[in-house]
SERO-4910 file (N, C-alpha, C, O; in steps of 0.05 Angstrom, whole numbers):
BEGIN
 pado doro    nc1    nc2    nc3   cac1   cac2   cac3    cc1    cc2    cc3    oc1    oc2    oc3
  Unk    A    958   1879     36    951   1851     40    933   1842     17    910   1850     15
  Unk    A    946   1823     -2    927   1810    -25    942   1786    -34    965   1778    -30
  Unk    A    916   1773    -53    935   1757    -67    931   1760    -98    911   1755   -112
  Unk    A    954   1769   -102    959   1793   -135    970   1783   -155    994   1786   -157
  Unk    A    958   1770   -171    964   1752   -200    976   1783   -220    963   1803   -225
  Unk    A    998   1780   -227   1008   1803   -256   1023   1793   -271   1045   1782   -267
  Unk    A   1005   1797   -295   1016   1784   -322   1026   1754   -327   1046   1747   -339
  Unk    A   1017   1747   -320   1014   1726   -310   1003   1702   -348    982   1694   -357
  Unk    A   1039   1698   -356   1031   1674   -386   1037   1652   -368   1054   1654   -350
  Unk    A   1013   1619   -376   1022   1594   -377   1009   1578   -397    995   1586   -416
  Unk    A   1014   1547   -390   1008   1535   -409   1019   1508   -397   1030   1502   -376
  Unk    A   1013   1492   -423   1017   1461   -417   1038   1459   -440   1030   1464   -462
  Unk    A   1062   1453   -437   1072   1453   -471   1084   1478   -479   1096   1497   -470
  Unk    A   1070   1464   -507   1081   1493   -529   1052   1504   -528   1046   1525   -540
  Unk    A   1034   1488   -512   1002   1500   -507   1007   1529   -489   1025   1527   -472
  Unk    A    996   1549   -492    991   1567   -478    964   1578   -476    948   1588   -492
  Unk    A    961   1572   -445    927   1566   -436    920   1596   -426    896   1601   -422
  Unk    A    943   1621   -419    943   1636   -405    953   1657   -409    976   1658   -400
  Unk    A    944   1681   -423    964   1701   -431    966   1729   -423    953   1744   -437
  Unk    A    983   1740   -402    984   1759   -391    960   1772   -375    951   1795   -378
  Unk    A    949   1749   -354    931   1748   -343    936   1771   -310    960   1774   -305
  Unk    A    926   1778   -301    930   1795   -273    894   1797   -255    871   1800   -263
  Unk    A    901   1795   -239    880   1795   -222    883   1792   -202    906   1785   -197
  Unk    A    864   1797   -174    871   1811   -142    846   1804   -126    823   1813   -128
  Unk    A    857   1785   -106    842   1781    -81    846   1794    -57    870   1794    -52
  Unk    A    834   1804    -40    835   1815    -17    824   1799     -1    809   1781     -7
  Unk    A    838   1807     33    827   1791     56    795   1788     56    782   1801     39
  Unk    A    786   1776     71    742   1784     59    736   1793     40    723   1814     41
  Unk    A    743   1781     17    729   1791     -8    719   1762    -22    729   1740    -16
  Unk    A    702   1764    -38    700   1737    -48    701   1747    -77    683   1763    -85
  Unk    A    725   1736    -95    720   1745   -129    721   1719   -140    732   1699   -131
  Unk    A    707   1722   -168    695   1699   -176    717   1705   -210    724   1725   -222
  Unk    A    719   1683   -215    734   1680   -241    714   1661   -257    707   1638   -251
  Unk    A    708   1679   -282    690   1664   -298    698   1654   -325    718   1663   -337
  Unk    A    692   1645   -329    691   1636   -371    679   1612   -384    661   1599   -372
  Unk    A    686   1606   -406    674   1588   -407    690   1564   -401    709   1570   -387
  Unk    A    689   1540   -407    702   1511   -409    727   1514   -429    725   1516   -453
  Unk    A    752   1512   -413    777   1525   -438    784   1537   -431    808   1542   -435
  Unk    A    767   1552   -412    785   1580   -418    808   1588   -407    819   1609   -412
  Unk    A    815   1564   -389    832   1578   -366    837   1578   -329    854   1579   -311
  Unk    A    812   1577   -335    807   1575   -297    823   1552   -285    846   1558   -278
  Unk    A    817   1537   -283    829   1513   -278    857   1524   -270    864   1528   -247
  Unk    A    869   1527   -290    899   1528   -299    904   1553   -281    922   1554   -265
  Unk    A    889   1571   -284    904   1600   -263    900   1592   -231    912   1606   -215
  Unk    A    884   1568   -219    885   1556   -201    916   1549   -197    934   1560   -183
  Unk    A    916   1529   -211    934   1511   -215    965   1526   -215    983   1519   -200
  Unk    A    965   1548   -233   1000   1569   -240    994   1580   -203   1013   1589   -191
  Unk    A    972   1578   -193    978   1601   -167    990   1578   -140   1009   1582   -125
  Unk    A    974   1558   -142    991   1532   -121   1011   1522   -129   1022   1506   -113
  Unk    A   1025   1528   -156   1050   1516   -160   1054   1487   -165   1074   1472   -163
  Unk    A   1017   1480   -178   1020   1453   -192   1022   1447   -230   1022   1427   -244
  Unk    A   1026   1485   -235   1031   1483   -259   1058   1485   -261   1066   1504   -249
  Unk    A   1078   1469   -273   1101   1474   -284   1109   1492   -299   1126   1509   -294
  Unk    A   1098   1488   -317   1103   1517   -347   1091   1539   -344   1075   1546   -361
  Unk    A   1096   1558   -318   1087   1590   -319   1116   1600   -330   1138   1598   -319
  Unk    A   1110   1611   -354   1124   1625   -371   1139   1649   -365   1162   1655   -372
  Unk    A   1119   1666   -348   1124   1694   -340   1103   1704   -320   1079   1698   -316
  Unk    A   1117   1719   -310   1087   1728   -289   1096   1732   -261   1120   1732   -255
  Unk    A   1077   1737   -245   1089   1737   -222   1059   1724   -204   1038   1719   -214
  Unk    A   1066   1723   -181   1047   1708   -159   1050   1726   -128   1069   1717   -115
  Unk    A   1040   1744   -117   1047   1751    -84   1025   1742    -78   1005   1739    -93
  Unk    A   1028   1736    -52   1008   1731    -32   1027   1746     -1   1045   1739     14
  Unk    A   1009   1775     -6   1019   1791     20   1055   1796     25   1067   1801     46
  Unk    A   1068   1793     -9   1085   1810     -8   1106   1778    -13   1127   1775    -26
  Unk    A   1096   1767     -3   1120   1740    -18   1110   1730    -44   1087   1727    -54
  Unk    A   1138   1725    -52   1137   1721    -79   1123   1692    -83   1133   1675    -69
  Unk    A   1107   1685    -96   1099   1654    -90   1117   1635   -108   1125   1613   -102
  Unk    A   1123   1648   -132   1134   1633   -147   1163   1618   -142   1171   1596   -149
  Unk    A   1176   1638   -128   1207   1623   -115   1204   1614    -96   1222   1616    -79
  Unk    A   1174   1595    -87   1172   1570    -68   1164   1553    -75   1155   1555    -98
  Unk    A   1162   1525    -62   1142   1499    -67   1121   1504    -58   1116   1522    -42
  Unk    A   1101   1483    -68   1072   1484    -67   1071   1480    -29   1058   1496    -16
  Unk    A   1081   1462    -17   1079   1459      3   1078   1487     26   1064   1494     46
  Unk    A   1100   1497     12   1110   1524     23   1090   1547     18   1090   1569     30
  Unk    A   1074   1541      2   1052   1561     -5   1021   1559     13   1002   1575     16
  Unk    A   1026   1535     22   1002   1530     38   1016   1540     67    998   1545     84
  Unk    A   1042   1545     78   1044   1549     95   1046   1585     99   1045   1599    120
  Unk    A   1049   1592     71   1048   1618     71   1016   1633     75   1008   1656     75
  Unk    A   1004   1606     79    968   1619     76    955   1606     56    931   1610     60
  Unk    A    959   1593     37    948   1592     13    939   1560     12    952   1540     15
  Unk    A    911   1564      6    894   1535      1    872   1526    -19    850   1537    -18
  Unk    A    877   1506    -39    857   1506    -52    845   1470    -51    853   1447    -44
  Unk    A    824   1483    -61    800   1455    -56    797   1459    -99    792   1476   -116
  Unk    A    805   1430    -96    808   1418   -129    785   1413   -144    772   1396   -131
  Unk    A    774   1418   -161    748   1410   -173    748   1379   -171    765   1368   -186
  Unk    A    736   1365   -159    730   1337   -159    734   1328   -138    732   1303   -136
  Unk    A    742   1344   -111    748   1343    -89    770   1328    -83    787   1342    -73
  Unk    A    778   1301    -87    803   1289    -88    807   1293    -62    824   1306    -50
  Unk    A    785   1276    -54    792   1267    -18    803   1239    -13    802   1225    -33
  Unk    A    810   1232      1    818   1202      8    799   1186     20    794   1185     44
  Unk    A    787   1171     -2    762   1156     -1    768   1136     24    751   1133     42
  Unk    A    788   1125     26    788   1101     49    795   1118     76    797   1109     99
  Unk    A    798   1138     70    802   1146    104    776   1157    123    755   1146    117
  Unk    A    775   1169    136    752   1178    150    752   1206    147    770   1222    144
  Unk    A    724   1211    148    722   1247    148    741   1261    168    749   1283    160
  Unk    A    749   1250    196    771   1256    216    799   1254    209    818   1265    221
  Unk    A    798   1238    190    823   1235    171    825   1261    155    839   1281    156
  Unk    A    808   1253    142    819   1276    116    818   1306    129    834   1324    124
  Unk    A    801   1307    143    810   1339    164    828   1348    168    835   1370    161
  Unk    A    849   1323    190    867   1322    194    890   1329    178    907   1346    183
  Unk    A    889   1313    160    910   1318    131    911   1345    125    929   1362    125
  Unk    A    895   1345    121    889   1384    114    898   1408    133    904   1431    127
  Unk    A    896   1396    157    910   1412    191    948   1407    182    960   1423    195
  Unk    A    965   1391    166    986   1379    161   1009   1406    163   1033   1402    168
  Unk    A    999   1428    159   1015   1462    155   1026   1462    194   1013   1453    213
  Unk    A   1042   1471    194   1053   1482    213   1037   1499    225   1029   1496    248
  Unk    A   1032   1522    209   1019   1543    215    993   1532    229    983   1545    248
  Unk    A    982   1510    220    955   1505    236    961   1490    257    942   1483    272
  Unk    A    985   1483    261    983   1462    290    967   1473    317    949   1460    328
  Unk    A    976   1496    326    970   1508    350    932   1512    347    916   1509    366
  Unk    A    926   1517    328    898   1527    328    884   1497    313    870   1501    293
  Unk    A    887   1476    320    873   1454    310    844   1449    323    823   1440    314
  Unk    A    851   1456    342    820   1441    353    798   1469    347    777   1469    335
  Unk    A    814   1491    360    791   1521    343    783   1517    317    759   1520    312
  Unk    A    802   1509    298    785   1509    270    779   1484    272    756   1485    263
  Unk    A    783   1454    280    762   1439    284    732   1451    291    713   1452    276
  Unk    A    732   1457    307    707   1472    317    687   1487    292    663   1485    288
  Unk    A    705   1501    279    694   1531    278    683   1501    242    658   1500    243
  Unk    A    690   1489    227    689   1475    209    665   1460    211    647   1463    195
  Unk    A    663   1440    234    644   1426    245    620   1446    262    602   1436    275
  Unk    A    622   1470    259    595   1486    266    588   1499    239    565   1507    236
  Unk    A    612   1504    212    589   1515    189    583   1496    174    574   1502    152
  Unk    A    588   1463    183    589   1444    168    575   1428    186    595   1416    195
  Unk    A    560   1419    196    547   1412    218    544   1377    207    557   1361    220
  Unk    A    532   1370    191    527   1347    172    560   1338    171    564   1319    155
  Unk    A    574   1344    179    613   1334    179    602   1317    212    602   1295    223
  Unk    A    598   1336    213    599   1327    254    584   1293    262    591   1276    279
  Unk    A    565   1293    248    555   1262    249    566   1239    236    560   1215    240
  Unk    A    590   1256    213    601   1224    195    630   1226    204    645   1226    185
  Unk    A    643   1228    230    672   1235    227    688   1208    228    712   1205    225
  Unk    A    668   1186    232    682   1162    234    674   1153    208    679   1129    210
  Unk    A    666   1156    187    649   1145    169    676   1148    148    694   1163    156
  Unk    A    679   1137    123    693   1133    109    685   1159     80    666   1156     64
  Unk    A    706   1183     78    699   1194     61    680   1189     35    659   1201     32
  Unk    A    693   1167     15    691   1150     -4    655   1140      0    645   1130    -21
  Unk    A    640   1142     20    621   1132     26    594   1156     27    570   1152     24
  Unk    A    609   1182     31    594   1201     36    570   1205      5    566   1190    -14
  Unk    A    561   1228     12    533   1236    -15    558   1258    -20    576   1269     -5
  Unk    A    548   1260    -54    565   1284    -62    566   1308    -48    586   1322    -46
  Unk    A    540   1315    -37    550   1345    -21    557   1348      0    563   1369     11
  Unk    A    558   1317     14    576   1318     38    596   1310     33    606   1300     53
  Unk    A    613   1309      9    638   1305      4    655   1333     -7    680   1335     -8
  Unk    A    634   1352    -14    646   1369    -27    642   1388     -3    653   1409    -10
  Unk    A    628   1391     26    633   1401     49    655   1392     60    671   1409     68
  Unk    A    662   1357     63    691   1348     71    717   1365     57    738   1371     69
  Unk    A    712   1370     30    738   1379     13    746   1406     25    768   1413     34
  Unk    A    720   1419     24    713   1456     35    738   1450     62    761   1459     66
  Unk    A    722   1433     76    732   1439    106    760   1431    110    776   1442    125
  Unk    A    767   1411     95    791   1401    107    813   1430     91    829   1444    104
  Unk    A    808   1432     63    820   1462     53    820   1484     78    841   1496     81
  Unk    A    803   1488     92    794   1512    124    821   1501    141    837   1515    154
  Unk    A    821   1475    138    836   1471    169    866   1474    169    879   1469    190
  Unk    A    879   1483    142    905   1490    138    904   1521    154    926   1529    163
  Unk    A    884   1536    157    880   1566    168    886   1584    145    895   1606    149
  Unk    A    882   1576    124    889   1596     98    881   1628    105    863   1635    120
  Unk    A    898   1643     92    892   1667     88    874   1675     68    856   1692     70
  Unk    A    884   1654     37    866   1649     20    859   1625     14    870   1604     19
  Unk    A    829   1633     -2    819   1589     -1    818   1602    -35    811   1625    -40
  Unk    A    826   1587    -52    818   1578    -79    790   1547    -84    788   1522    -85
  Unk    A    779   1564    -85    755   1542    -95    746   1537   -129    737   1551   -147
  Unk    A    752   1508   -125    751   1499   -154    726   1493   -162    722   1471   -153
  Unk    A    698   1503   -179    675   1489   -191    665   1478   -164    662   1454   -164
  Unk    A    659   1491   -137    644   1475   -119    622   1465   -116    615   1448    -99
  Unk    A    604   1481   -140    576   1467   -146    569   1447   -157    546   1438   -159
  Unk    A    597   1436   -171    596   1419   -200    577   1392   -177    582   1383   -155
  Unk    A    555   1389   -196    550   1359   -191    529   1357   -164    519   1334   -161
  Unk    A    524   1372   -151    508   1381   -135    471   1390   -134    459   1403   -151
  Unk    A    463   1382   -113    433   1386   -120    428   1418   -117    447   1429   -106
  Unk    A    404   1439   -125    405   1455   -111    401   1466    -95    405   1491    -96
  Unk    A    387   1452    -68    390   1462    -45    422   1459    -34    433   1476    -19
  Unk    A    433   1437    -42    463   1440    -35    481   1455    -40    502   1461    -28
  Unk    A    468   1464    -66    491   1481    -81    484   1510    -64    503   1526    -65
  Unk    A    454   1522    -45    454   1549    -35    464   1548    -10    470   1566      5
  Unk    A    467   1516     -7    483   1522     32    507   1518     24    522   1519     43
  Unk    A    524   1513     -3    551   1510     -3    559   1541    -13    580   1552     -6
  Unk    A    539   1553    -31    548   1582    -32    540   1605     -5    547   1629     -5
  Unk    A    524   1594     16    521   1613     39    551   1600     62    560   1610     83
  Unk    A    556   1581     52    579   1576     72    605   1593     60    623   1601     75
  Unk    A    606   1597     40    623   1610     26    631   1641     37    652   1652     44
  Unk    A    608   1649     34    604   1684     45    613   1680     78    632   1693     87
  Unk    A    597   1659     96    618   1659    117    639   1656    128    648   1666    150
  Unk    A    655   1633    102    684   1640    103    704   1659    100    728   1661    106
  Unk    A    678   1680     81    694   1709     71    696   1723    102    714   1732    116
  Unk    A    665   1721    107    670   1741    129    689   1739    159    689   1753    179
  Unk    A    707   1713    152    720   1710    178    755   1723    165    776   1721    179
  Unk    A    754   1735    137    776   1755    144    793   1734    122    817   1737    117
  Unk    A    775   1714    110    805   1702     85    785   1704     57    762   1696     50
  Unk    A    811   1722     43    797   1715     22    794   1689     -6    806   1668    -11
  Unk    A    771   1703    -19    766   1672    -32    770   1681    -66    763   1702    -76
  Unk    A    781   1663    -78    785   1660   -108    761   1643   -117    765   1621   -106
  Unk    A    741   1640   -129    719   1624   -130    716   1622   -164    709   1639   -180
  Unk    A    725   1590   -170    718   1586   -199    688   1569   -206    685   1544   -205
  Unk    A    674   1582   -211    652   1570   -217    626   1568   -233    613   1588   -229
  Unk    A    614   1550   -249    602   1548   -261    576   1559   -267    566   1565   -288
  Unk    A    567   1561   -238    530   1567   -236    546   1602   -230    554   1614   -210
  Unk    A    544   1609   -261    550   1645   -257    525   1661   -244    529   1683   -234
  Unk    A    505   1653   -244    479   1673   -226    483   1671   -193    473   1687   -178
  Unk    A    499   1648   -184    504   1635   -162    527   1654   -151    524   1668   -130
  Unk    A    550   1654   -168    575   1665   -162    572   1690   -162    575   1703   -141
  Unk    A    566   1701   -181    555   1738   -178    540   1753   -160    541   1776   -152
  Unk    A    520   1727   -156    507   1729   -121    528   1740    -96    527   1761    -82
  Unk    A    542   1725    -95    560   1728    -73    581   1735    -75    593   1735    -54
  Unk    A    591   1742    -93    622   1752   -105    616   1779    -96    594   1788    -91
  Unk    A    642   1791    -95    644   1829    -83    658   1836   -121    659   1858   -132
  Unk    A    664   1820   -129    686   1836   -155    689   1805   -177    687   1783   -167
  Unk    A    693   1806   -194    692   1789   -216    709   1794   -237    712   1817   -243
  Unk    A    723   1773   -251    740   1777   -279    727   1755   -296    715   1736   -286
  Unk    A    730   1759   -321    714   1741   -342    739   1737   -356    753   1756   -360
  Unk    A    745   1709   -364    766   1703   -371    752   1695   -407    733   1679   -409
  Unk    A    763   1705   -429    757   1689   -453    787   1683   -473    809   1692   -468
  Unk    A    783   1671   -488    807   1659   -505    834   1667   -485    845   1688   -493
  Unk    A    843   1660   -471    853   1662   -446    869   1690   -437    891   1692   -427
  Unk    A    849   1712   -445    857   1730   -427    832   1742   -416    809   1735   -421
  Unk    A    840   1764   -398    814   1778   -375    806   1800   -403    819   1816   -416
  Unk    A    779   1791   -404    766   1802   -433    747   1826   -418    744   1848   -429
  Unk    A    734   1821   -392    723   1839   -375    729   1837   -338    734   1816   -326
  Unk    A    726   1860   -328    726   1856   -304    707   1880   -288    704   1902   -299
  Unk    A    699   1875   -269    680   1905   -250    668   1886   -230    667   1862   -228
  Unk    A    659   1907   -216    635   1894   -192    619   1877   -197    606   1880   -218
  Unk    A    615   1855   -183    596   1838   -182    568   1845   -196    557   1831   -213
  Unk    A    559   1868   -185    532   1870   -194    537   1885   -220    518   1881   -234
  Unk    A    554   1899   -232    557   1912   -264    565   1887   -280    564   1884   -304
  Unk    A    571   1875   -266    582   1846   -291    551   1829   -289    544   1819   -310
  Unk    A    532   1826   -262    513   1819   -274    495   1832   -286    474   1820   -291
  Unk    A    496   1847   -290    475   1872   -309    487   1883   -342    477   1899   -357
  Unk    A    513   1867   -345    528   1865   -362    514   1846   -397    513   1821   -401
  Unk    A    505   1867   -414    494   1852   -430    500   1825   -450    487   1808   -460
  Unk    A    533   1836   -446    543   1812   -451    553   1786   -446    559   1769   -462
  Unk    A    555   1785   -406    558   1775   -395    533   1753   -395    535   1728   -394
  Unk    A    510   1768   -395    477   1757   -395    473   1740   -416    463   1718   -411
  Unk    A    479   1747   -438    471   1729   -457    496   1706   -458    488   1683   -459
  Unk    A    514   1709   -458    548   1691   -460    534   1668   -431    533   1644   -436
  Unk    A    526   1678   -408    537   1662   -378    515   1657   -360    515   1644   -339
  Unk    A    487   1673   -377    465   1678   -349    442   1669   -373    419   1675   -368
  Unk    A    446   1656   -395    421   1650   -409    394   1675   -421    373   1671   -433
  Unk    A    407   1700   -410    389   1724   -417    382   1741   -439    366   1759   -436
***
């Protein structure tokens, strides 16, 4: 049971953003994909939901299906969910809206009101604006709306894009402790993100992506104790 990036070239073009990349999520695990701006992240989001066009070569499983000989739609029903850097919620709808949208998988019909539930108790601050108009919310209650409505497909895996971007930081430590509780309910997480002292915190395993291939990878805590990691990502 994973979801197993191998060799994995793409690109935009005759651009190639991605070159024989591989990497591996497990159920409760949280791994963090680092680099700098360029490097990639984004885009290995992107080749794994099937909103990149030009994956060159490579392959995609999530628990033994192939992802690549499906549609994106079809990938969310296979388990697979990601929350976009910029959240890209639907400003005129309601926080009950955009939940909803996100419940849209088959697979989540039967268990709607449980992960309603289980969303609106690690998100509590959702529960008071459900009539309120996304578009209206404060940034970190928009980027809890993005989190949750991504939850309510029932993913196996959540891909999280830059969730801290833009965030205060007390927001940014209840959006990374909500994180670890999503691990621990058994899905795992792909986590691209910026504040690397943040992500290494809570990550179980890490890859460092540079000129777009995996330049390093190890445990969470050897990549933070990593001298070169420290000076490149942690200011040390």
């Amino acid at each position: 049971m994973s979801l197993e990036i191998k060799n994995l070239t793409a690109g935009y073009g005759d651009i190639v953003v991605l070159r024989d990349v591989s990497f591996t999520v497990t159920p409760n695990q949280i791994v963090s994909l680092l680099g700098a701006n360029g490097s990639g992240k984004t885009t290995s989001l992107n080749a794994i939901c099937g909103l990149l066009a030009d994956v060159k070569s490579g392959s995609v499983f999530l628990d033994g299906i192939d992802l690549r000989s499906i549609a994106p739609h079809e990938r969310v029903e296979a388990g697979l969910s990601h929350v976009p850097q910029g959240r890209h919620l639907f400003g005129f709808m309601s926080v009950r809206e955009n939940l909803a949208m996100g419940a849209y998988a088959k697979r989540s019909h039967t268990k709607y009101s449980d992960n309603l539930d289980w969303v609106l108790t690690i998100f509590p601050k959702l529960k008071e604006r459900m009539s309120q108009n996304a578009g209206t919310l404060s940034g970190g209650e928009q980027q809890m709306c993005a989190i949750a409505r991504g939850l309510m497909s029932q993913p196996k895996y959540l891909l999280l894009d830059e969730p801290s971007l833009g965030l205060a930081p007390i927001v940014v430590r209840t959006v990374m402790s909500v994180i670890k509780t999503i691990a621990e309910r058994n899905i795992g997480v792909l986590l691209v993100e910026q504040n690397v002292a943040q992500a290494l915190k809570i990550a179980k395993y890490a890859y460092v992506l540079e000129h777009s291939k995996i330049a390093l990878e190890g445990s969470a805590e050897e990549l933070a104790g990593n001298d070169r990691v420290r000076k490149a990502y942690l200011g040390l």
